[in-house]
C-alpha positions, 0 to 999 in steps of 0.5 A: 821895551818900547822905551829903551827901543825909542831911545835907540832910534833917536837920531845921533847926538854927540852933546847928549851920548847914549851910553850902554853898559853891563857886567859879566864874571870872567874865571881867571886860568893858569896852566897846569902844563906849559903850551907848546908853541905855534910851529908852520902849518900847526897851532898852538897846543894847550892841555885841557887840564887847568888851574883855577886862580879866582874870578873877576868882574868885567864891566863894559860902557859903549857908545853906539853911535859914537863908536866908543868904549870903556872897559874896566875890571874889578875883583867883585861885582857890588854896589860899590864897584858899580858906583865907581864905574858911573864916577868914571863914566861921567868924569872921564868918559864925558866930562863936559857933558851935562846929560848921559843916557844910559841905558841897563839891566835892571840888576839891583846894584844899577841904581842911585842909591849905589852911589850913595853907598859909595860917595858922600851925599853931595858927591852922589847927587852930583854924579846922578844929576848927570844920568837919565837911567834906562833899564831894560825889562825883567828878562829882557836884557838883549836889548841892552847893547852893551851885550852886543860889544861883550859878545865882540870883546868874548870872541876877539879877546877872551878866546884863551885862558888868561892867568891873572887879573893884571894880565887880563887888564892890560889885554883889555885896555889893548882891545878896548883901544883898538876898537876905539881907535878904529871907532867900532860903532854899533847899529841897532835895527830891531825898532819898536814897529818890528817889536809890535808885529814880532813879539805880538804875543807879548802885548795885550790883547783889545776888542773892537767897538762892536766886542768882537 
């Protein structure tokens, strides 16, 4: 905990970015009935029945400080998929940077050996040459801001149903562009001093000099 919580006090710098980022399952729906639409002085009505039309994977990237975000969204959730997610992060995203800390939950496809996975040996170890990895603690995924922007995304974008994969892409890339444009940063408050005297019970416990 104290680690990821030192690297979220550590002053802003554009030349080595802090990047953050997490996956979450979305449930594709489709509508049984067709909505009426909004009409002056009432809402949108929808039926509570519903059509299930498979799940995806949405994996989202941001830069705290730097107010920038990527969101993606593939039809699974493995090794692989999360390999190419770090291709893009590191090619794309920042491609003339020569450190990225990034920082993860430790979900057991968040690791090196997933690049090796997906891309041959000499590509993989080009990709992680260009990573120092974070992962948070077992049961300590808050600390991973990534959640923070999937909780804004979830309530600013995903408050519908969306019917297929192709439409929710390109309601993301909207979303992800506004926010982007608008460089939405986030500021993280909780510290390790907070973390010493809120969470007390988590650490252990040392007697004095005299054994009291």
């Amino acid at each position: 905990m104290e680690d990821i919580l030192d690297i979220y006090e550590m002053p802003y710098d554009p030349a080595v970015p802090v990047v953050c980022m997490d996956e979450k399952p979305y449930q594709l729906l489709g509508e049984v009935r067709e909505p009426l639409p909004m009409r002056p002085g009432d809402t949108r009505k929808i039926d509570p029945e519903y059509i299930r039309n498979g799940t995806c994977s949405i994996f989202a990237s941001v830069e705290p400080l730097g107010g920038i975000r990527h969101v993606s969204v593939r039809e699974h959730r493995t090794a692989v998929d999360w390999a190419g997610e770090i291709r893009y992060l590191v090619d794309m995203s920042y491609p003339d940077r020569d450190k990225i800390i990034l920082v993860m939950d430790n979900l057991n496809t968040h690791a090196i050996s997933s690049l090796y996975k997906a891309f041959p040996a000499p590509e993989a170890r080009r990709i992680a040459k260009k990573l120092e990895i974070h992962h948070t603690p077992k049961h300590g995924s808050w600390l991973d801001i990534a959640e923070i922007e999937l909780n804004v995304m979830t309530r600013q974008c995903l408050s519908r149903r969306v019917e297929d994969i192709g439409l929710l892409r390109q309601e993301l890339a909207a979303w992800e562009s506004d926010r982007n444009e608008h460089t939405a940063c986030i500021q993280w408050h909780f510290t390790t001093d907070n973390a010493r005297t809120k969470l007390v019970s988590l650490y252990p416990k040392f007697g004095t000099a005299d054994g009291t």
